[in-house]
PyMOL Python script that loads the backbone (N, CA, C, O; Angstrom):
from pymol import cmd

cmd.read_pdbstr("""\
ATOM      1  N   UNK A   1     248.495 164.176  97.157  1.00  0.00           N
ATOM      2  CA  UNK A   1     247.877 164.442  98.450  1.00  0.00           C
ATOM      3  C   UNK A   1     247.025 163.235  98.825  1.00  0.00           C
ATOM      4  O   UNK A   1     246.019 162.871  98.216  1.00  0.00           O
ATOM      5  N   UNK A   2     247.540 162.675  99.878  1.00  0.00           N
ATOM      6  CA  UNK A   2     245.941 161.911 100.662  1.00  0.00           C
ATOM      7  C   UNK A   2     244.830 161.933 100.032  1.00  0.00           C
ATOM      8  O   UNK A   2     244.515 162.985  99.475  1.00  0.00           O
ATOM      9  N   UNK A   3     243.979 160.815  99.960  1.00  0.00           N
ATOM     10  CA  UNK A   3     242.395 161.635  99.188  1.00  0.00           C
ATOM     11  C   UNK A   3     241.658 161.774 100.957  1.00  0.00           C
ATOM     12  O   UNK A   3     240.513 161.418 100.678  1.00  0.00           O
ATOM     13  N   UNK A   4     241.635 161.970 102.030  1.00  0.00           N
ATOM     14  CA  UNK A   4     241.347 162.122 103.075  1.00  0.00           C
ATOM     15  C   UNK A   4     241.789 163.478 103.521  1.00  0.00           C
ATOM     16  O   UNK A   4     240.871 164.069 104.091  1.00  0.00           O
ATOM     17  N   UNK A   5     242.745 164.065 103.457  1.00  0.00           N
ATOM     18  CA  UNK A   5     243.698 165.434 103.316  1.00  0.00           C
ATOM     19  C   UNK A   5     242.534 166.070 102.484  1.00  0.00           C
ATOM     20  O   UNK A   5     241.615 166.777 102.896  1.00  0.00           O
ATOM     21  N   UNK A   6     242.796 165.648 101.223  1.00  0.00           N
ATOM     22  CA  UNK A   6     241.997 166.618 100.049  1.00  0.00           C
ATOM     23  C   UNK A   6     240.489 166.735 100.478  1.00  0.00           C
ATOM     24  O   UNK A   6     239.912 167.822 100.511  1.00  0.00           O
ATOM     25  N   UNK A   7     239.810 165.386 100.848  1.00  0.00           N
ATOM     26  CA  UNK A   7     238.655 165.671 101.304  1.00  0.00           C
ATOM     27  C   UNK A   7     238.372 167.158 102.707  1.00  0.00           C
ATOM     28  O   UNK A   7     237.781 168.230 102.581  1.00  0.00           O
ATOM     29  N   UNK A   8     238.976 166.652 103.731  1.00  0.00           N
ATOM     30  CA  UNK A   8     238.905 167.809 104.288  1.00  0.00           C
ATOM     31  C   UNK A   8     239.296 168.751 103.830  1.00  0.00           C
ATOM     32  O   UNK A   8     238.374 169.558 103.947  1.00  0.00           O
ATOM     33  N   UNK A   9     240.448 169.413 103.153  1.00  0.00           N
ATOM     34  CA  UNK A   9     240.909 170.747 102.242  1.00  0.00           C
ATOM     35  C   UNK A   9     239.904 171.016 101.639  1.00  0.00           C
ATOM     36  O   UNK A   9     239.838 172.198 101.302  1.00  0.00           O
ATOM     37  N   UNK A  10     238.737 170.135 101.245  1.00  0.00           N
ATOM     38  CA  UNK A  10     237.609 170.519 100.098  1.00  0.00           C
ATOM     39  C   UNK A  10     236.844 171.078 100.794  1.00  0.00           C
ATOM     40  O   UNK A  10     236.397 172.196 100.534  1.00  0.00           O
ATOM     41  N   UNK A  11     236.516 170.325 101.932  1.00  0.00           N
ATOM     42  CA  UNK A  11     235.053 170.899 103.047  1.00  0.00           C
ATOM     43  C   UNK A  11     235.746 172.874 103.097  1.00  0.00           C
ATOM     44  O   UNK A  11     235.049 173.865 102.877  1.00  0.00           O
ATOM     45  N   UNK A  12     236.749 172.869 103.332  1.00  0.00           N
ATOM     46  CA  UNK A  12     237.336 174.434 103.778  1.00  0.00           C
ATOM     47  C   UNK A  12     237.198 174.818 102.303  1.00  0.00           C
ATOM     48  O   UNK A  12     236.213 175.556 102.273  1.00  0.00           O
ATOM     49  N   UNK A  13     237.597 174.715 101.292  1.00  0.00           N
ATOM     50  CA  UNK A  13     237.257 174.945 100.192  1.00  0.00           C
ATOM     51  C   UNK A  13     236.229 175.661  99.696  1.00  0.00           C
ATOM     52  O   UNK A  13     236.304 176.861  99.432  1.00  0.00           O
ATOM     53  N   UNK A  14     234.956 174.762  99.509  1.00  0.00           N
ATOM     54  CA  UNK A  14     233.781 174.967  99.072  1.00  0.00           C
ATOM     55  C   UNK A  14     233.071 175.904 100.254  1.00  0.00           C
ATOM     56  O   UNK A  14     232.114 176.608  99.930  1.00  0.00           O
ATOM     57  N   UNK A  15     233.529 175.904 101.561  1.00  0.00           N
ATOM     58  CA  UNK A  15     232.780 176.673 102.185  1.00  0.00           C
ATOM     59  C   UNK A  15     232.976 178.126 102.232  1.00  0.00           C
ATOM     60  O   UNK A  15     232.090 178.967 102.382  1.00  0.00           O
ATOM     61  N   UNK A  16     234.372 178.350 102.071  1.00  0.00           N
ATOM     62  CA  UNK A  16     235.030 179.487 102.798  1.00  0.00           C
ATOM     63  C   UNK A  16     235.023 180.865 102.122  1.00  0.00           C
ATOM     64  O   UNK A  16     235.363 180.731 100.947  1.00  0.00           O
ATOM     65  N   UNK A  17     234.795 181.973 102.398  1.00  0.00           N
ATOM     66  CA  UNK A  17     234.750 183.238 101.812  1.00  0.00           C
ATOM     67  C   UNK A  17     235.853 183.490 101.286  1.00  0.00           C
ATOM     68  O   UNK A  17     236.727 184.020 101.971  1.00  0.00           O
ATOM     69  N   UNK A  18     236.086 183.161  99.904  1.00  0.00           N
ATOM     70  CA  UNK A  18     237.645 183.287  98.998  1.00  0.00           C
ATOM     71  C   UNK A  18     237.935 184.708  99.230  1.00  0.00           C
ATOM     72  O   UNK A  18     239.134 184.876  99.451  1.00  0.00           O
ATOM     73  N   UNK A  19     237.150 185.928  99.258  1.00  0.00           N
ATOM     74  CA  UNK A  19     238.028 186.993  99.555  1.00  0.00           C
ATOM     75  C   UNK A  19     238.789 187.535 100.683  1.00  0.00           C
ATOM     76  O   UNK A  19     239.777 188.264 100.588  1.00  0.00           O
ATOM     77  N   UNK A  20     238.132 187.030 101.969  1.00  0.00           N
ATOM     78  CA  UNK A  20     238.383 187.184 103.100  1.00  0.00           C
ATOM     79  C   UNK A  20     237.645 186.613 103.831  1.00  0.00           C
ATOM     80  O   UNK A  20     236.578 186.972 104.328  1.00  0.00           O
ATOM     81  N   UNK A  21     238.511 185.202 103.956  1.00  0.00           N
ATOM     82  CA  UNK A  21     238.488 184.365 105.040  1.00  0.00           C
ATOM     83  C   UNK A  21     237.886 184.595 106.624  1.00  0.00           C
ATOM     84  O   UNK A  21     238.415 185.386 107.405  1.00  0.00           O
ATOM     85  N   UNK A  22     237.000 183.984 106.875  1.00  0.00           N
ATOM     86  CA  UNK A  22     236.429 184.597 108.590  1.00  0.00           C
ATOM     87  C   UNK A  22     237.112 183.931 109.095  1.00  0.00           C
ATOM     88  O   UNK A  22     238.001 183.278 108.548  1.00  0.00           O
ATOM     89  N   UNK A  23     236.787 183.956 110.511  1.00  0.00           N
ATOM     90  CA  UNK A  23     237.004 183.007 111.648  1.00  0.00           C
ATOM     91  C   UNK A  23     236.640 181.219 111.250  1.00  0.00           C
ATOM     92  O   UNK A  23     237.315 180.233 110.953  1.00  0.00           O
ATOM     93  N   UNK A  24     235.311 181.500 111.436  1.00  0.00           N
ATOM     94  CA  UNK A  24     234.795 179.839 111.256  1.00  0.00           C
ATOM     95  C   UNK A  24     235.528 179.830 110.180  1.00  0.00           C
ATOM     96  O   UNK A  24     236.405 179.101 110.643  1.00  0.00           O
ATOM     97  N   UNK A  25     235.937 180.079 108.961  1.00  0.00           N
ATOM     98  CA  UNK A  25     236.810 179.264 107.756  1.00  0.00           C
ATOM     99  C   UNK A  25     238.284 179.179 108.231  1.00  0.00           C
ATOM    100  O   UNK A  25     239.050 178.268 107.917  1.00  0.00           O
ATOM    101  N   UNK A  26     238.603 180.273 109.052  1.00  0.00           N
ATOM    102  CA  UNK A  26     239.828 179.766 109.536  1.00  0.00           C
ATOM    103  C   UNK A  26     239.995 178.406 110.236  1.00  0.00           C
ATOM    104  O   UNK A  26     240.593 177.422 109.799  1.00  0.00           O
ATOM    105  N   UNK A  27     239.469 178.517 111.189  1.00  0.00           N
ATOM    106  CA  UNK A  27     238.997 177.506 112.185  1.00  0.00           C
ATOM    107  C   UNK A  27     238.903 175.786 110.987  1.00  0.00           C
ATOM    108  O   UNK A  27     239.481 174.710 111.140  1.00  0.00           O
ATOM    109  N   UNK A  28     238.189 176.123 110.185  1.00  0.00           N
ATOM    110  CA  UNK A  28     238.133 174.859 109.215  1.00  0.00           C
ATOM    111  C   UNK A  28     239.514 174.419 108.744  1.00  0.00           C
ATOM    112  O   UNK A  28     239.947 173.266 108.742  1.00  0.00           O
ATOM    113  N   UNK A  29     240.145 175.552 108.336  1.00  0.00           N
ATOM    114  CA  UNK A  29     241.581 175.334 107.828  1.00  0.00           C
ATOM    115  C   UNK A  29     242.681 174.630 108.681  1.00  0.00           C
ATOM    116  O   UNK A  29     243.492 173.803 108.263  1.00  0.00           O
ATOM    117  N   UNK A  30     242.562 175.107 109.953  1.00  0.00           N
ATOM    118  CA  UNK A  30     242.617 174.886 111.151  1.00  0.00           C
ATOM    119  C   UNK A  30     242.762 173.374 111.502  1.00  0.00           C
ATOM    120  O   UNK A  30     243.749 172.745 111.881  1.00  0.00           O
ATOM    121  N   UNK A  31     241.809 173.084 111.324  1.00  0.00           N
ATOM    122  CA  UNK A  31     241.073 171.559 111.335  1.00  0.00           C
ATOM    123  C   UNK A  31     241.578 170.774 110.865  1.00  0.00           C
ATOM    124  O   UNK A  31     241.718 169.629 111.296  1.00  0.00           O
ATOM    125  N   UNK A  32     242.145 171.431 109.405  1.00  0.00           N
ATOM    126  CA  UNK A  32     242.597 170.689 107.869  1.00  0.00           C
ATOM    127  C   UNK A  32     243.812 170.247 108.893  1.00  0.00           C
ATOM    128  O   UNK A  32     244.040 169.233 109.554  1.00  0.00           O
ATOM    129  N   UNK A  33     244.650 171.839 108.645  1.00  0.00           N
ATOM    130  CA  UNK A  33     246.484 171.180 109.066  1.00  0.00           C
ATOM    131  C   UNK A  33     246.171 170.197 110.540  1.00  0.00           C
ATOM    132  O   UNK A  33     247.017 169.319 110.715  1.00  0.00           O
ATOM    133  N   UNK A  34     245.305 170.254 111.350  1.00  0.00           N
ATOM    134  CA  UNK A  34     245.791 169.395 112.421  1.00  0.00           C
ATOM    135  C   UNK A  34     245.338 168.326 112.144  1.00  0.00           C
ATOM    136  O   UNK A  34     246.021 167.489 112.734  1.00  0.00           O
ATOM    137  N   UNK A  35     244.263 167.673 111.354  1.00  0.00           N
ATOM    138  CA  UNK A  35     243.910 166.564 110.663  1.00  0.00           C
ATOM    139  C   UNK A  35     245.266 165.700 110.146  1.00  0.00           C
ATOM    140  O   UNK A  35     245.644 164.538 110.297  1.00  0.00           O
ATOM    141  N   UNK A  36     245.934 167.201 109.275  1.00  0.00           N
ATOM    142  CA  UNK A  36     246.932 166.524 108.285  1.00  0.00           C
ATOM    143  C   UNK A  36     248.425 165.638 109.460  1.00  0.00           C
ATOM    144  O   UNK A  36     249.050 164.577 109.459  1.00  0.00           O
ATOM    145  N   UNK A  37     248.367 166.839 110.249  1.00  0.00           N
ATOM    146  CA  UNK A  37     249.115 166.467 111.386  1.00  0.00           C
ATOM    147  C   UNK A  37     249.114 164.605 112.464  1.00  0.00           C
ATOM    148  O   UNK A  37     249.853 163.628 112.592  1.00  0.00           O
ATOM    149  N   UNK A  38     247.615 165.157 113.034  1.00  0.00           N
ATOM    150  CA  UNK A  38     247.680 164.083 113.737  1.00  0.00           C
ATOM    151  C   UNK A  38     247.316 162.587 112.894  1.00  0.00           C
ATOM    152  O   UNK A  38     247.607 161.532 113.458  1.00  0.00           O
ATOM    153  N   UNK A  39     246.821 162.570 111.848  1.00  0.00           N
ATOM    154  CA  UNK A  39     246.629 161.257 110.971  1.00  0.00           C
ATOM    155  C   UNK A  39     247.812 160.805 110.095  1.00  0.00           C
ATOM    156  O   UNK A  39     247.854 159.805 109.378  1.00  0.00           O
ATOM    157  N   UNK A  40     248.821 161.790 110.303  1.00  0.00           N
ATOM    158  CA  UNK A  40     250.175 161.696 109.500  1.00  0.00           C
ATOM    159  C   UNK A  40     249.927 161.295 108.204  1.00  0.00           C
ATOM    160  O   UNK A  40     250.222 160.200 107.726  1.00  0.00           O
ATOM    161  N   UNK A  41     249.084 162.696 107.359  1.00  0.00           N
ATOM    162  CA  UNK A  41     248.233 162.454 105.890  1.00  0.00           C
ATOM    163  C   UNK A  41     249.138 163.117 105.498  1.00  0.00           C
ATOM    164  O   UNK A  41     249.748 164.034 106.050  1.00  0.00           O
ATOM    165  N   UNK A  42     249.289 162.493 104.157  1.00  0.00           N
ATOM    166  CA  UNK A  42     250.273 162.804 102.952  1.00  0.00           C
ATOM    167  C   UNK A  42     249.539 164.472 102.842  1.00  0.00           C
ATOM    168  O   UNK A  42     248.365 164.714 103.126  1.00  0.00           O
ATOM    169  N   UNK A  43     250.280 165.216 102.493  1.00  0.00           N
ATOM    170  CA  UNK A  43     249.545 166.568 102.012  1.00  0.00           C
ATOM    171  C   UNK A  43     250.855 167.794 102.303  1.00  0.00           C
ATOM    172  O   UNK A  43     251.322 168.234 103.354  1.00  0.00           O
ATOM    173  N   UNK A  44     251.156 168.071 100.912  1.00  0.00           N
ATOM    174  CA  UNK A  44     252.789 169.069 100.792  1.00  0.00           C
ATOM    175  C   UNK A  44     251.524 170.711 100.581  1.00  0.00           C
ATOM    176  O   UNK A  44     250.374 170.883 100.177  1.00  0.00           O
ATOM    177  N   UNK A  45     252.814 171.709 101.226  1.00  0.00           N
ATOM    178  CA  UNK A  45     252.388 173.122 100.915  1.00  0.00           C
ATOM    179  C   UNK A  45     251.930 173.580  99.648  1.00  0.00           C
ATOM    180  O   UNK A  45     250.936 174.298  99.546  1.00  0.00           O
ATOM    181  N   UNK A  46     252.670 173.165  98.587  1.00  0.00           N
ATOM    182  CA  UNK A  46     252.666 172.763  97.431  1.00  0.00           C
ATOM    183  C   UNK A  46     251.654 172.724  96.887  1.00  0.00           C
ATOM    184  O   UNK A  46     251.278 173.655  96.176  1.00  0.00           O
ATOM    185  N   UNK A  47     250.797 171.395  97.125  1.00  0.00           N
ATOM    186  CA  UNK A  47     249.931 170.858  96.968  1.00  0.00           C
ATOM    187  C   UNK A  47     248.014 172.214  97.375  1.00  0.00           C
ATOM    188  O   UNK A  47     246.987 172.403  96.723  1.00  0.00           O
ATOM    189  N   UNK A  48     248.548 172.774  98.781  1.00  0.00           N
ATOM    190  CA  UNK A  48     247.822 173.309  99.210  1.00  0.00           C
ATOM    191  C   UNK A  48     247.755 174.605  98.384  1.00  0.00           C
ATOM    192  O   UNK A  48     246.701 174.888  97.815  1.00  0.00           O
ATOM    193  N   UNK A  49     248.611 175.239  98.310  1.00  0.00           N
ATOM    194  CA  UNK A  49     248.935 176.505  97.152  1.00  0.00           C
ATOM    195  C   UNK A  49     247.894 176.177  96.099  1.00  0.00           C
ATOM    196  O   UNK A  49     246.827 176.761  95.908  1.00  0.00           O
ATOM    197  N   UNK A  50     248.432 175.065  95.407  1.00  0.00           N
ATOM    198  CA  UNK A  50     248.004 174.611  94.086  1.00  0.00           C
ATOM    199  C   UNK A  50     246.092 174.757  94.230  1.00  0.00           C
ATOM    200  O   UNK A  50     245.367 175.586  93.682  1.00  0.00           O
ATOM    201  N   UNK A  51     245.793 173.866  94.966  1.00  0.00           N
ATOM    202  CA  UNK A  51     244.256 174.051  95.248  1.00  0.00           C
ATOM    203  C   UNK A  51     243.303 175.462  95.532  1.00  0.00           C
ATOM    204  O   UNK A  51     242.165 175.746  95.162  1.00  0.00           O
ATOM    205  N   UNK A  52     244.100 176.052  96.192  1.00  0.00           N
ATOM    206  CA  UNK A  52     243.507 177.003  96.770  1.00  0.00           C
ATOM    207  C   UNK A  52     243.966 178.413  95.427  1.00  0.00           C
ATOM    208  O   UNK A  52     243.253 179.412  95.521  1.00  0.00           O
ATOM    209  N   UNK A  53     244.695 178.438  94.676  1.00  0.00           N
ATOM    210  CA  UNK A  53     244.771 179.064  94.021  1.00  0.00           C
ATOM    211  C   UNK A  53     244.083 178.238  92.493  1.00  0.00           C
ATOM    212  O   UNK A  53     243.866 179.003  91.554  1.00  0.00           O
ATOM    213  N   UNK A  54     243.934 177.538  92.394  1.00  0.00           N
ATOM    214  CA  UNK A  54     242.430 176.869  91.486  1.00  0.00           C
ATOM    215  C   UNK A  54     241.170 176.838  91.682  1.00  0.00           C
ATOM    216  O   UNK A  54     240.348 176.423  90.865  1.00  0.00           O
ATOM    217  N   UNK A  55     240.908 177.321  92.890  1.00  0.00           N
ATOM    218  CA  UNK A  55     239.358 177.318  93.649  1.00  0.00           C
ATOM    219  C   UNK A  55     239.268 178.948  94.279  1.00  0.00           C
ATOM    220  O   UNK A  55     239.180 179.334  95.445  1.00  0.00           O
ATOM    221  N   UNK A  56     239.313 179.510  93.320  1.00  0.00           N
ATOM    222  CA  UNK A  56     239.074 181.602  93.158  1.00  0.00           C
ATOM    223  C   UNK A  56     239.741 182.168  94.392  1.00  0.00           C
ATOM    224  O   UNK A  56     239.153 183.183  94.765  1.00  0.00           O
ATOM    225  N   UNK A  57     240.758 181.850  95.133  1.00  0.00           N
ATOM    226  CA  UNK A  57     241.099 182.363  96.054  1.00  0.00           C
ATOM    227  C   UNK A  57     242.103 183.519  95.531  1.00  0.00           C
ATOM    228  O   UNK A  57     242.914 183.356  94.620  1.00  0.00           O
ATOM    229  N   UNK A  58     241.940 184.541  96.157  1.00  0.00           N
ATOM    230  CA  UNK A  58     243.094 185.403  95.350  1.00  0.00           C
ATOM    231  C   UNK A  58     244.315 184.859  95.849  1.00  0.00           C
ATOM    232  O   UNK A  58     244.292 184.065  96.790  1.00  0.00           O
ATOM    233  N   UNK A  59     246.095 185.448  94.939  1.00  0.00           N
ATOM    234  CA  UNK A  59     246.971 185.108  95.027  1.00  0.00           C
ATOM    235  C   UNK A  59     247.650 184.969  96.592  1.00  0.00           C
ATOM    236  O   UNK A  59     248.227 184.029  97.139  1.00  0.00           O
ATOM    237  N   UNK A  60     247.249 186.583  97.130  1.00  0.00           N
ATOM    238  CA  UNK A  60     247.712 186.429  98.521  1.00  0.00           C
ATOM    239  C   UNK A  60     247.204 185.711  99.493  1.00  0.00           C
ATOM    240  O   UNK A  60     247.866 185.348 100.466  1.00  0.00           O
ATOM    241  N   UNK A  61     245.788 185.402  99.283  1.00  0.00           N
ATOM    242  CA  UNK A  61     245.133 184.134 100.677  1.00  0.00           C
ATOM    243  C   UNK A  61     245.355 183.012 100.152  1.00  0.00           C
ATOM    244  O   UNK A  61     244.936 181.958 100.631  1.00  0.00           O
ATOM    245  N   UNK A  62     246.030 183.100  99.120  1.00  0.00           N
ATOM    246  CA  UNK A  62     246.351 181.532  98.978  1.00  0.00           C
ATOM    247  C   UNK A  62     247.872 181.195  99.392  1.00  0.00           C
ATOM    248  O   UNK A  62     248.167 180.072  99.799  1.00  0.00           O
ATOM    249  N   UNK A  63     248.869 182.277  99.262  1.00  0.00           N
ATOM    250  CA  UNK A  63     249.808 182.286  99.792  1.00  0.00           C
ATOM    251  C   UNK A  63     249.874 182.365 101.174  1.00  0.00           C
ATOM    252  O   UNK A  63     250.708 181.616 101.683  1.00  0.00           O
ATOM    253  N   UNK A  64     249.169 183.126 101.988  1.00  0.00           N
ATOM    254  CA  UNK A  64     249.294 183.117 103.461  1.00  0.00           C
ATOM    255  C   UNK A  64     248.450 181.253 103.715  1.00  0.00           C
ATOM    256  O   UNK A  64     249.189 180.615 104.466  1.00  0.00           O
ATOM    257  N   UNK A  65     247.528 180.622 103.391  1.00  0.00           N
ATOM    258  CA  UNK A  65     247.297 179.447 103.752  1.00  0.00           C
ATOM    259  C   UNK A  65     247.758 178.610 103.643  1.00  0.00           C
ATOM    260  O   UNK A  65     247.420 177.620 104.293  1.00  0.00           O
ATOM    261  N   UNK A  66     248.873 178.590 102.668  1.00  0.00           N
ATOM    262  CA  UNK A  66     250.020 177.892 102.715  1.00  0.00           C
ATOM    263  C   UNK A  66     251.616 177.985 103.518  1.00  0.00           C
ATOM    264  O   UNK A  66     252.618 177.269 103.547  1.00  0.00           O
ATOM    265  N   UNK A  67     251.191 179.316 104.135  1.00  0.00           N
ATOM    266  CA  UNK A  67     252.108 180.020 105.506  1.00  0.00           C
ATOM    267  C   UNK A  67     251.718 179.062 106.704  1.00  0.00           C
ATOM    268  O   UNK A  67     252.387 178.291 107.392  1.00  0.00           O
ATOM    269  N   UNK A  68     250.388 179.406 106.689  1.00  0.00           N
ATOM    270  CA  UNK A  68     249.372 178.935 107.354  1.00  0.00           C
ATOM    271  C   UNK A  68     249.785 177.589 107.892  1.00  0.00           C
ATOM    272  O   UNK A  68     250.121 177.184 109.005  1.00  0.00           O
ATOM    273  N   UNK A  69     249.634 177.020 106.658  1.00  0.00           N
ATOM    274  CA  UNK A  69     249.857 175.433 106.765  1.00  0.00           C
ATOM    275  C   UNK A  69     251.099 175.031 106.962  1.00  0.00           C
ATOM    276  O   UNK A  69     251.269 174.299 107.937  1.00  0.00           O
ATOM    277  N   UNK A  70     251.932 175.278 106.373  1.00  0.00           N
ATOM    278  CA  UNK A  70     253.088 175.206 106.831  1.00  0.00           C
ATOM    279  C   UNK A  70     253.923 175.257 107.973  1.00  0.00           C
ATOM    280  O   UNK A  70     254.764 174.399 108.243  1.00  0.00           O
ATOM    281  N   UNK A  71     253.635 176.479 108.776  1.00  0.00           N
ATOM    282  CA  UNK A  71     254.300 177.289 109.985  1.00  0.00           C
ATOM    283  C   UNK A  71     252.811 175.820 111.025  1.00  0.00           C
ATOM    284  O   UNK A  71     253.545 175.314 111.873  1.00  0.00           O
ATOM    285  N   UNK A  72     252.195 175.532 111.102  1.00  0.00           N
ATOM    286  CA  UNK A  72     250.933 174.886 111.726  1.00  0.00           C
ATOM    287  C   UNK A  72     251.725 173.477 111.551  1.00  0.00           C
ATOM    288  O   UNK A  72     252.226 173.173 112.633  1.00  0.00           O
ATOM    289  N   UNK A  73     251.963 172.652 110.681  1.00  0.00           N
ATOM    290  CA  UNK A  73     252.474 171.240 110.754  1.00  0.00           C
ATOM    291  C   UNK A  73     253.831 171.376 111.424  1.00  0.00           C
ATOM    292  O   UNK A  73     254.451 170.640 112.192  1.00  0.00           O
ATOM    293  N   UNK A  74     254.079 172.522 110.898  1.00  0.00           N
ATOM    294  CA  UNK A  74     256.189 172.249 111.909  1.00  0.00           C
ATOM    295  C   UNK A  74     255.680 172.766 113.651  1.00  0.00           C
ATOM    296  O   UNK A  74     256.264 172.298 114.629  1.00  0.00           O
ATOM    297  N   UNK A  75     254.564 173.741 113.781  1.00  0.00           N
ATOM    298  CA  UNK A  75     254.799 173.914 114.985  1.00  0.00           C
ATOM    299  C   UNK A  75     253.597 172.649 115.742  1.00  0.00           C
ATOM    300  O   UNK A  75     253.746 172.594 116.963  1.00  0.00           O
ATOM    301  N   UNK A  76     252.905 172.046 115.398  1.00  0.00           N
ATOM    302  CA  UNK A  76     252.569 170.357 115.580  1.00  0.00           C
ATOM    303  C   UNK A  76     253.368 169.882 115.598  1.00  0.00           C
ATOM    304  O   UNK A  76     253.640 169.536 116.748  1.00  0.00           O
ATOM    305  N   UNK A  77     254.390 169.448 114.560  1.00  0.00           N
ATOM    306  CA  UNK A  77     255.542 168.536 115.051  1.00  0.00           C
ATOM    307  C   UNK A  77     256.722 168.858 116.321  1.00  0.00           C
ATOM    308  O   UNK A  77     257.405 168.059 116.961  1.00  0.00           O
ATOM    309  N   UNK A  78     256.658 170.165 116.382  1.00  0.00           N
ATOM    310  CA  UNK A  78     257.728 170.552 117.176  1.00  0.00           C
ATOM    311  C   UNK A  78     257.278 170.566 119.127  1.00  0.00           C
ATOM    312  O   UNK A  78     258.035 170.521 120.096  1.00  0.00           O
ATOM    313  N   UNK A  79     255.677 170.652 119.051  1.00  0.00           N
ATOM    314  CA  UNK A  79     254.954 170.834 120.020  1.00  0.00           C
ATOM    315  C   UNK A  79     254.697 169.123 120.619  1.00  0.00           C
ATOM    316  O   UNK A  79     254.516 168.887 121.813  1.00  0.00           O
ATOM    317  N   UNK A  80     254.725 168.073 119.574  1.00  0.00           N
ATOM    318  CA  UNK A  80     255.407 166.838 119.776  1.00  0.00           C
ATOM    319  C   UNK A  80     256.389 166.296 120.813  1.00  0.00           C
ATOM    320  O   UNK A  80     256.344 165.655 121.862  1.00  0.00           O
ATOM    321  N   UNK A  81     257.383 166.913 119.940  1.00  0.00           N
ATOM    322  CA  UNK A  81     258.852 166.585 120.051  1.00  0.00           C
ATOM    323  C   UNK A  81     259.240 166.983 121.924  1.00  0.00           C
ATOM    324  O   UNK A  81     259.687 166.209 122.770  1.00  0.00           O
ATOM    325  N   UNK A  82     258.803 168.680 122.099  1.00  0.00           N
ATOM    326  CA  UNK A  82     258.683 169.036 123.632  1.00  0.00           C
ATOM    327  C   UNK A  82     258.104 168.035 124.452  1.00  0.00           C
ATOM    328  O   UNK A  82     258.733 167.651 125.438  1.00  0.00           O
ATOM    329  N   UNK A  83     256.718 167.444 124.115  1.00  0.00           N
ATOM    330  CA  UNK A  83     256.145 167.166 124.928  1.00  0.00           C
ATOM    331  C   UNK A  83     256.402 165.718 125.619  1.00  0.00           C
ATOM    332  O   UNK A  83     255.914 165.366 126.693  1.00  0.00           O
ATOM    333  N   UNK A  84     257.114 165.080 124.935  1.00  0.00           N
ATOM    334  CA  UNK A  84     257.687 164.057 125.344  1.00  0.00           C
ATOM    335  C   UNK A  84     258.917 163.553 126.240  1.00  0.00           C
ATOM    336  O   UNK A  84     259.126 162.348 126.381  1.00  0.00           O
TER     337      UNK A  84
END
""", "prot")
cmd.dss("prot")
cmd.show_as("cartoon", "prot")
cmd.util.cbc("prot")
cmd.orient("prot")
């Protein structure tokens, strides 16, 4: 991963209510994928899984933030691709 990627993934990280995610932590996450997006930062789903399920998140919010992230960079790229 980017160490710029990871840095922001960390800020959402360390802040965010691992059991259930609010708004403002969404919103951070938020931040992350369009960061990852518009700076065209190295950073796989993979990668995001991996973190977020090492930093007490239970299995399923770590799986949906990697939905999250995922379904968020293709529909950035695809929201691209239209707009041109």
């Amino acid at each position: 991963m980017d160490p710029k990627a990871k840095q922001l993934l960390d800020v959402f990280i360390r802040n965010a209510h691992k059991g259930k995610p609010g708004s403002l932590d969404m919103r951070r996450f938020l931040d992350f994928t369009i960061a990852v997006h518009r700076e065209n930062l190295e950073a796989s789903s993979e990668e995001v899984l991996d973190l977020a399920m090492q930093t007490d998140f239970p299995e399923h919010i770590a799986v949906r933030l990697t939905y999250v992230f995922t379904y968020g960079v293709e529909l950035l790229k695809r929201y691209d691709e239209v707009r041109r």
